[in-house]
C-alpha positions as CSV (number, residue, x, y, z in Angstrom):
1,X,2.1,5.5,-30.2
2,X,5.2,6.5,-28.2
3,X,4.9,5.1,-25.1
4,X,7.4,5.2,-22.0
5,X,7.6,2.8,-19.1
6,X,8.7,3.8,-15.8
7,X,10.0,2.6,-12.3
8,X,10.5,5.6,-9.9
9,X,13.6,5.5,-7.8
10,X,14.1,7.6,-4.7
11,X,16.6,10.6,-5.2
12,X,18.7,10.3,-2.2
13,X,22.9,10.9,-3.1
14,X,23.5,8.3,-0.2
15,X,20.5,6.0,-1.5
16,X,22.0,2.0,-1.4
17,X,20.4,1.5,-5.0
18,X,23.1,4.0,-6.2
19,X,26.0,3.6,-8.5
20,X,28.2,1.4,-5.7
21,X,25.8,-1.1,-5.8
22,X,24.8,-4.6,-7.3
23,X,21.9,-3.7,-10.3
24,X,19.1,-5.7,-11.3
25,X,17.0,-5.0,-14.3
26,X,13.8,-5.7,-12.9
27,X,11.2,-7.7,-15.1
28,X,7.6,-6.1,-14.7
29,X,8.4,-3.6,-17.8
30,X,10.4,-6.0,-20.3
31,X,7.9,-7.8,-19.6
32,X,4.7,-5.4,-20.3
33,X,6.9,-3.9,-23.3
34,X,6.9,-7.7,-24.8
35,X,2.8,-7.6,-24.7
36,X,2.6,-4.4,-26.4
37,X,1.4,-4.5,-29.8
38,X,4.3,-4.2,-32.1
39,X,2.7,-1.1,-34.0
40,X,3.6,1.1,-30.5
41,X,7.0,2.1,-29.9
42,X,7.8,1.4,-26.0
43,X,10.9,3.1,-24.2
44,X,12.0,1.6,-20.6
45,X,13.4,4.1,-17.6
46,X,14.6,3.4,-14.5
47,X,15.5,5.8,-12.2
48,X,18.0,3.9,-10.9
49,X,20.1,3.4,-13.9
50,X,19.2,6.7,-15.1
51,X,17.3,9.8,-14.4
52,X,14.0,9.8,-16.4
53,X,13.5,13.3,-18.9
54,X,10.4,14.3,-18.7
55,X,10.5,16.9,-21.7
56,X,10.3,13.7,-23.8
57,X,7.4,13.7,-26.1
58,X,5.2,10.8,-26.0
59,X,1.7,9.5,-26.0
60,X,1.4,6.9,-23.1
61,X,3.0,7.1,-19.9
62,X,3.4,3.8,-17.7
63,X,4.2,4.1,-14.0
64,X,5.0,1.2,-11.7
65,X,3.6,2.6,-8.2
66,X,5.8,0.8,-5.0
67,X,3.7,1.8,-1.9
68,X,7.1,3.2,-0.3
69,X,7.9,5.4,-3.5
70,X,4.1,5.9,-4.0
71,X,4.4,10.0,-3.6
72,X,7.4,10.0,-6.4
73,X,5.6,8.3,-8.5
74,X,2.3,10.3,-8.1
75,X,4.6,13.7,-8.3
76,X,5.6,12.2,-11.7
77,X,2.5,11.0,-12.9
78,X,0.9,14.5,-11.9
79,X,3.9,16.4,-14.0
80,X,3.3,14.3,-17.0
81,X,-0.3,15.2,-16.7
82,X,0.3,18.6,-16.7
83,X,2.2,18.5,-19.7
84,X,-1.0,16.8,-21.9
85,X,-0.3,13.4,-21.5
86,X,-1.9,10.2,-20.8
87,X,-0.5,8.2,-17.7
88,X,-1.1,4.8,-16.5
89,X,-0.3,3.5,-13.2
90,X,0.7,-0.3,-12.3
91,X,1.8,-2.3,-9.4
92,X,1.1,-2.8,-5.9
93,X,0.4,0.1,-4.4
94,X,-2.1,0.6,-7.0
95,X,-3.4,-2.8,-6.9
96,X,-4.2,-2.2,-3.1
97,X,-5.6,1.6,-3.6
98,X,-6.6,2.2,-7.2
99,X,-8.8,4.8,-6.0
100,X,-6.2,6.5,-5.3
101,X,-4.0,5.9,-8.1
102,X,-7.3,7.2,-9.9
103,X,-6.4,11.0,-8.4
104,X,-3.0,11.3,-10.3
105,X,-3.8,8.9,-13.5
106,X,-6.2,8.5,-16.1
107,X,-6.3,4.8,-15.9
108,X,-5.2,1.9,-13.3
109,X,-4.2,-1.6,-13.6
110,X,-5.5,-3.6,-11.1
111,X,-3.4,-7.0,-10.5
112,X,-1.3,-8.5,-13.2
113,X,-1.3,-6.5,-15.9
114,X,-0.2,-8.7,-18.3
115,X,-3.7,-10.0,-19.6
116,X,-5.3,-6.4,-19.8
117,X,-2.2,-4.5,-21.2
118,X,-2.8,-5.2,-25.1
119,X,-6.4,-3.8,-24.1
120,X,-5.5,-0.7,-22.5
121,X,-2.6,0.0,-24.8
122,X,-5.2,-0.6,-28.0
123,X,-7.6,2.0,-26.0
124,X,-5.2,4.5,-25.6
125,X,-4.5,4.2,-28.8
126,X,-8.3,5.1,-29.8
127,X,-8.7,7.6,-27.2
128,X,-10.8,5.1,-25.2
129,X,-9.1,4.7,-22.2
130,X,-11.3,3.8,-19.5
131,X,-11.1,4.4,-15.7
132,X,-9.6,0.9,-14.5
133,X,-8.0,-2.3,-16.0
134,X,-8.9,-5.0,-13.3
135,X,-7.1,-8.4,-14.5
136,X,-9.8,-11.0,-15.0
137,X,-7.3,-13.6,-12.8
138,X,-3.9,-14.9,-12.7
139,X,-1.6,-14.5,-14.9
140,X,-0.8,-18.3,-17.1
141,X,3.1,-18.3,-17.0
142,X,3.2,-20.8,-19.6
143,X,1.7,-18.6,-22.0
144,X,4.4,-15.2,-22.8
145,X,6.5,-13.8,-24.4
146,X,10.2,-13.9,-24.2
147,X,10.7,-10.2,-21.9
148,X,12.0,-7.3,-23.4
149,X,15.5,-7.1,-21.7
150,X,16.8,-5.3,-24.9
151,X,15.3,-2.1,-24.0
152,X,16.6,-1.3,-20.7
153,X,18.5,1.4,-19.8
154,X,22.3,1.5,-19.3
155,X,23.2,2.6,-15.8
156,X,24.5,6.2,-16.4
157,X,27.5,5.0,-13.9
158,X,29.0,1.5,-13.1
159,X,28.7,-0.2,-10.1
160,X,31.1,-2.8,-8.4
161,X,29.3,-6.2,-9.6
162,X,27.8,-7.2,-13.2
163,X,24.3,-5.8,-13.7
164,X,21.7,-9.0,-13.2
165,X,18.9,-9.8,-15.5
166,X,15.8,-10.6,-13.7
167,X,14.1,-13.9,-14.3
168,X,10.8,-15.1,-12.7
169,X,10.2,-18.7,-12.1
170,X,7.1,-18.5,-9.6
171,X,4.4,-16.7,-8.6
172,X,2.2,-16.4,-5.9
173,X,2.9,-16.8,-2.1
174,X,1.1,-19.7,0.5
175,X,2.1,-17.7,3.3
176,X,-0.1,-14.6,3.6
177,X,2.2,-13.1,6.7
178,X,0.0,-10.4,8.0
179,X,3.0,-8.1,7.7
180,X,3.5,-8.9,3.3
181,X,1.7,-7.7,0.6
182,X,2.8,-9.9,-1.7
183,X,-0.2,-12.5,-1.7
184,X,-2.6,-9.0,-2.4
185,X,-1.2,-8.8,-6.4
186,X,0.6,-12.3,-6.9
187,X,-2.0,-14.6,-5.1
188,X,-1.9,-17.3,-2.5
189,X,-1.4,-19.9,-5.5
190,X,2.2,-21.1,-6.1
191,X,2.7,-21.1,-9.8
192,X,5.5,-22.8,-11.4
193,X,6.8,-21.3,-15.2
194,X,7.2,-24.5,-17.1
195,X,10.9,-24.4,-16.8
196,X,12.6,-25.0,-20.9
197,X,10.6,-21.4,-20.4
198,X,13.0,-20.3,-18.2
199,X,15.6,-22.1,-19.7
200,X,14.8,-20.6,-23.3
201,X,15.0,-17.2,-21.7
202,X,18.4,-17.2,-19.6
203,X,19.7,-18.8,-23.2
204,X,18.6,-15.6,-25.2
205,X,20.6,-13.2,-22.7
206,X,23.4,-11.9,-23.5
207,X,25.1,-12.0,-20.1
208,X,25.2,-14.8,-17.5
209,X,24.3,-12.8,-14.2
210,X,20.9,-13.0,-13.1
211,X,18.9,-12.2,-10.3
212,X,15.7,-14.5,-9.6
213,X,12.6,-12.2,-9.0
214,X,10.5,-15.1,-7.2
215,X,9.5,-14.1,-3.5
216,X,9.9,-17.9,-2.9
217,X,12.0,-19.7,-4.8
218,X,12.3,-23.2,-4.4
219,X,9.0,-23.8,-2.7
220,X,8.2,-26.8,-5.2
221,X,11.0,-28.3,-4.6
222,X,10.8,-31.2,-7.3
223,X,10.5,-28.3,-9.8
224,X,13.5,-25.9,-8.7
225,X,15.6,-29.3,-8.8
226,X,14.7,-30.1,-12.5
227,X,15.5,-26.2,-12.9
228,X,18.8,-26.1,-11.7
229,X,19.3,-29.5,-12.7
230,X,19.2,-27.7,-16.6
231,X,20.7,-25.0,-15.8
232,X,24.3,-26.5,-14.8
233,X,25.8,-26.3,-18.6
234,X,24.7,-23.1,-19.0
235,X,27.3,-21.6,-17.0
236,X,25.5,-18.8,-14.6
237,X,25.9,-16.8,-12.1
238,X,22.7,-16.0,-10.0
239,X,21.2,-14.7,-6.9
240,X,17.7,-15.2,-5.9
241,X,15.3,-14.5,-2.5
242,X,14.0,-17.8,-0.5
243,X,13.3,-19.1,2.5
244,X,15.4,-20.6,5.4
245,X,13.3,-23.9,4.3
246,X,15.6,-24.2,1.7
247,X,18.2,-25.3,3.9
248,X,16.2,-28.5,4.7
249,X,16.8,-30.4,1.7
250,X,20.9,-30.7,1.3
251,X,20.8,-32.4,-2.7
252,X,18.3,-29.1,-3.2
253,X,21.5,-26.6,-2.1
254,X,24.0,-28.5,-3.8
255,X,22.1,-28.2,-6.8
256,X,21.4,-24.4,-6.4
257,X,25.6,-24.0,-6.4
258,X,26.1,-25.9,-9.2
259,X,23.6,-24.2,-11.1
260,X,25.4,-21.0,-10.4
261,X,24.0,-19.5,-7.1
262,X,26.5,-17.2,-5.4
263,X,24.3,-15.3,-2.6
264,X,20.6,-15.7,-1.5
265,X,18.3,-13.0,0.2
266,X,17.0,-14.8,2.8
267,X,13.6,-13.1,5.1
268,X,14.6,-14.7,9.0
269,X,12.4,-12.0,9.8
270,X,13.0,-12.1,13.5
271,X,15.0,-14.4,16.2
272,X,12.6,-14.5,18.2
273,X,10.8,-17.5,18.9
274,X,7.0,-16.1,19.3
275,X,7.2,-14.0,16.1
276,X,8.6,-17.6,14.5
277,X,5.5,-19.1,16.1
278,X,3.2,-16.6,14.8
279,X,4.4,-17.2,11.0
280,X,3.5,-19.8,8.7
281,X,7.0,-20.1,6.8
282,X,9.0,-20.6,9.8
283,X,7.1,-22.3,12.5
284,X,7.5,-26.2,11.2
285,X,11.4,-25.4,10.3
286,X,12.8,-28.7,10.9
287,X,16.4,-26.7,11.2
288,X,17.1,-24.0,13.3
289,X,18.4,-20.6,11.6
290,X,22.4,-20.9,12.7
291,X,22.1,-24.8,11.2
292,X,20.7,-22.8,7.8
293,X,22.9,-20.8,7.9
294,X,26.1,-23.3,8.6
295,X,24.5,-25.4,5.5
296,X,24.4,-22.3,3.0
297,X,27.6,-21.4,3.7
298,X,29.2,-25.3,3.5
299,X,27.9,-24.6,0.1
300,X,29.9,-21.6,-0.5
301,X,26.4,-19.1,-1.0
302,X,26.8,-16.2,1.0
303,X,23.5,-15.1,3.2
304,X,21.4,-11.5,3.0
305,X,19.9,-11.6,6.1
306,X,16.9,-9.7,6.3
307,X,15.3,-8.5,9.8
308,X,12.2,-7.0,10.6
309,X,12.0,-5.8,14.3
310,X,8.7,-3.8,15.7
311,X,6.9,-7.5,16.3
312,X,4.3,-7.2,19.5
313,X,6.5,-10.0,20.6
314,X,9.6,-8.0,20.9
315,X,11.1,-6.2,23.6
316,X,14.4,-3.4,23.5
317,X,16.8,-6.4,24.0
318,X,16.1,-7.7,20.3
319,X,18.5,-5.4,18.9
320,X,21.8,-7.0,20.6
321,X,20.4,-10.7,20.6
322,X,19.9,-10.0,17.0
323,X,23.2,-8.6,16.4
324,X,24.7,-11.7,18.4
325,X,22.9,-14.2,16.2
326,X,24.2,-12.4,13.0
327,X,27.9,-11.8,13.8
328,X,28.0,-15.4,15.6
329,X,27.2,-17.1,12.5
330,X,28.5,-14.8,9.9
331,X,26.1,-13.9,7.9
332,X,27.4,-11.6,5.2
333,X,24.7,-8.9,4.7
334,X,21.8,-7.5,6.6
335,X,18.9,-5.9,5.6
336,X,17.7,-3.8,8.6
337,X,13.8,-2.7,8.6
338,X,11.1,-1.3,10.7
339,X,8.0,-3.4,10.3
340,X,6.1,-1.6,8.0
341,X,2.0,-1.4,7.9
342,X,1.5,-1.5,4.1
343,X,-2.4,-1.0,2.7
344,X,-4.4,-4.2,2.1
345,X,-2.4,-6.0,4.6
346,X,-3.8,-7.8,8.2
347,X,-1.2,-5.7,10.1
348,X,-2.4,-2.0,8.6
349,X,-5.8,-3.3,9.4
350,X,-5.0,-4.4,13.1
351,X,-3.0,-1.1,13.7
352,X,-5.8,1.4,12.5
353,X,-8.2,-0.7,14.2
354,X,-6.2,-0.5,17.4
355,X,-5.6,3.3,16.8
356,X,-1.6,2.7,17.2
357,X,-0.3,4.1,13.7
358,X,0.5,7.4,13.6
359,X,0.3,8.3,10.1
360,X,-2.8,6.5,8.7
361,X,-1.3,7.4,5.2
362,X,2.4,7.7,5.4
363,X,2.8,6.9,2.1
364,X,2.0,10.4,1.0
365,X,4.2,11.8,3.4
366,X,7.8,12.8,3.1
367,X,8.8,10.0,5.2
368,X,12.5,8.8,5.4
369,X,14.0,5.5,5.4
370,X,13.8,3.4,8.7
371,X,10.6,5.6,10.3
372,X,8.5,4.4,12.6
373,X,5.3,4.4,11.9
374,X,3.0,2.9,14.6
375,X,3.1,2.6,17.8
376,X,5.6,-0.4,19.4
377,X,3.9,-2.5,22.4
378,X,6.6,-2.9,24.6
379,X,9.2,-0.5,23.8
380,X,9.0,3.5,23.3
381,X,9.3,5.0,20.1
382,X,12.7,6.8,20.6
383,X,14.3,3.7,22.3
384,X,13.1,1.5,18.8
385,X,14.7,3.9,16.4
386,X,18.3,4.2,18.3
387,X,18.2,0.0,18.4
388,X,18.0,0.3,15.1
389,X,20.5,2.9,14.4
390,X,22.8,1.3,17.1
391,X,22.6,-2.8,15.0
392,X,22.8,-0.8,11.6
393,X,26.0,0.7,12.5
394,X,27.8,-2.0,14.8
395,X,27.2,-4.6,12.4
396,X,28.7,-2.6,9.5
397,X,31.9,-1.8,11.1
398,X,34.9,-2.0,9.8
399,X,36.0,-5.3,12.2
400,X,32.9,-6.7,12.1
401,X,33.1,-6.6,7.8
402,X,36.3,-8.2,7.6
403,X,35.2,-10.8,10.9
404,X,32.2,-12.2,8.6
405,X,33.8,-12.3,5.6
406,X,35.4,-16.1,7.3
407,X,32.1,-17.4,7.6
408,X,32.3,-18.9,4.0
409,X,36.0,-19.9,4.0
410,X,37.5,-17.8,1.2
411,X,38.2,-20.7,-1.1
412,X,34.5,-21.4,-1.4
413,X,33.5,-18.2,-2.8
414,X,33.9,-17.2,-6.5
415,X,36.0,-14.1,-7.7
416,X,32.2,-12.9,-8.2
417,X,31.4,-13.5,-4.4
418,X,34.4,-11.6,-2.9
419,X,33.5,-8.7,-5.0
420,X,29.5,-9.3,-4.1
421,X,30.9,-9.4,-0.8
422,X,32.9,-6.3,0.1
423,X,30.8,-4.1,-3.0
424,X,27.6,-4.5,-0.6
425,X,28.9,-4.3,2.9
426,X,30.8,-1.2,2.0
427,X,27.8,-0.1,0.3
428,X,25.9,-0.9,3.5
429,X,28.3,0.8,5.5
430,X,28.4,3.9,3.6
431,X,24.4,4.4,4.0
432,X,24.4,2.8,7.5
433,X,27.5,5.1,8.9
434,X,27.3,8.6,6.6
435,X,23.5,8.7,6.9
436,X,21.7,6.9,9.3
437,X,22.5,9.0,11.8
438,X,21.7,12.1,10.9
439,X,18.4,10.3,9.1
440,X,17.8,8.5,12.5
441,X,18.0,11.7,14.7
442,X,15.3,13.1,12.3
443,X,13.4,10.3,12.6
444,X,13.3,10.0,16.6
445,X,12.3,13.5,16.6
446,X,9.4,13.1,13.8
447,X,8.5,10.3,15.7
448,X,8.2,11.9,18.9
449,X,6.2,14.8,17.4
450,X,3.9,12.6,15.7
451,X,3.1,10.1,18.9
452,X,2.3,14.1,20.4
453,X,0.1,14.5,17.7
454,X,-1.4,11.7,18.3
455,X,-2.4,11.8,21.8
């Protein structure tokens, strides 16, 4: 069989996973196309190296389904359909809602699909397929193959910084925030890859930039330590997502820079000290964020800040104390977002039961970037949306760009670094100045028709 695999990307010409920006080949289909029987041939797309043709023939189509890209994908799915072929969808949208999925597939994995794809794939094969693919458990990480990196897609243009391979060390989050659906298709289990694994993998690539897929890494600390520990003579250059934990354990950050790490996407979630409270990976922080921050950057790794605002807790001043905390200590990126109600999670639940979400199923409606979705408790829908408009752009000025970029002092960051640096802010900036504001006037004013709607 011919089979294609396929992560849908938005089409938006002012989208910040365009061409200007740093690429990561992601890992869920290298590493389905490395447990497909070798008899199939398997083809990789990703939208956002490359637009996908859909006038290819083939037998079996595979669809990764991301709950905010879930009515792309289903559009695709559905057109592929139409045109006689069999399609498969995958991932967590899927995983949460495979009834669903059902309406614009003819099969759905359910979970890690690692352990049921030589199964399905055989099935097709036969004409067998049946209606869903439910993953008897977890995945064992210490049982795969070596990922199929060989088959993704060139990006049809290049972008400022190297493209990144991604590697996955972990699984599985503790945490459970009522907010992430992470826990849903990973687990609450923290699963460490054994790590000459991990080492035998990066050592097979052909290029030393790589972006680590864990949602925590570093959790097991003794682990990540023997990791990096073996990764020193190899000579790369990474960027990974963890905690502010992290910053706890001094020997742990020195080790992560001598391994290679030039930047780390780091979830603060919010400054303020009730949502902290309320959540199980910051509230026994033995450091406070701007000490986390101070220690990261002695190390010369530069800080994504990521910041969720909508919290019960939060009031209309969050927006300038948040922007105060972020310019005060530098950090170099920010990622912006509404708190989002995604299916399978406590907060969707809460919200509906509460009747304060004003599209039940906003997934399958065209909504934009940075809409609000629910109901706020102590702020008014139009006044949410223009703090977040107001942060986006302030922060992503041109002062405040080259005011940050101190906060590492320039001899601590890598050629790498400067151009991770001023690539992403100017990416940033281009998406935050060019097109949040018309997107956030449209926004304010769906909003404000849908909270009509609703009452």
């Amino acid at each position: 069989m011919k089979i294609k695999l396929i992560i849908p990307c938005e089409h938006r010409d002012k989208n910040v996973l365009s061409a200007q920006t740093f690429k990561i080949q992601q890992l869920s289909l290298p590493l389905l196309a490395a447990f497909t029987p070798p008899e199939h041939q398997v083809k990789i797309v990703d939208e956002s190296f490359a637009p996908d043709n859909i006038e290819e023939e083939v037998d079996l189509v595979g669809i990764s389904v991301m709950t905010d890209l879930a009515i792309i994908a289903y559009r695709l799915a559905d057109a592929y359909r139409q045109r006689g072929m069999k399609v498969v969808l995958g991932g967590i949208h899927a995983t949460a809602l495979p009834e669903e999925a059902l309406q614009h597939a003819d099969a759905v994995v359910v979970g890690e699909g690692e352990d049921v794809w030589g199964k399905l794939v055989t099935d097709a094969s036969r004409g067998q397929l049946t209606k869903i693919y439910r993953a008897p458990g977890k995945a064992d990480l210490s049982r795969r193959p070596l990922p199929r990196h060989d088959l993704y897609p060139e990006p049809s243009h290049k972008g400022y910084t190297p493209i990144a391979y991604g590697i996955e060390t972990t699984r599985g989050c503790p945490y459970d925030c009522h907010f992430c659906s992470v826990a849903l298709i990973m687990g609450r289990q923290y699963r460490v890859r054994p790590i000459q694994g991990v080492i035998a993998e990066i050592s097979s690539l052909k290029r030393p930039d790589l972006f680590f897929v864990d949602d925590n890494l570093g959790m097991n600390r003794k682990a990540a330590k023997e990791l990096f520990t073996e990764m020193i003579p190899l000579g790369c250059r990474w960027v990974g997502e963890g905690t502010v934990a992290l910053a706890e354990d001094l020997e742990l950050l020195r080790l992560m820079r001598r391994s290679g790490c030039e930047a780390l996407l780091v979830g603060f979630e919010s400054i303020q000290k009730e949502v902290q409270g309320s959540l199980a990976k910051t509230n026994r922080l033995k450091i406070t964020f701007s000490e986390a921050v101070r220690r990261f950057h002695g190390e010369g790794i530069a800080i994504m800040g990521a910041f969720i605002f909508g919290f019960d807790y939060e009031d209309e001043d969050i927006f300038e104390r948040t922007t105060e905390f972020a310019l005060r200590n530098r950090i170099d990126l920010v990622e912006l977002r509404s708190l989002m109600p995604y299916p399978g999670t406590q907060l969707y639940r809460t919200l509906l039961e509460e009747n304060r979400l004003l599209v039940p199923e906003w997934w399958l409606k065209e909504i934009t970037p940075g809409s609000l979705l629910y109901y706020p408790k102590s702020m008014t829908p139009d006044a949410f949306l223009k703090g977040l408009e107001r942060i986006s752009r302030d922060f992503y000025s041109t002062s405040k760009i080259i005011q940050r970029f101190f906060g590492i002092p320039p001899w601590k960051r890598s050629p790498l670094g400067w151009r991770l640096y001023f690539g992403a802010n100017l990416a940033y900036r281009n998406r935050s100045v060019n097109t949040d504001l018309s997107l956030g006037i449209r926004d304010r004013q769906r909003s404000t028709e849908l909270a009509a709607s609703v009452s």
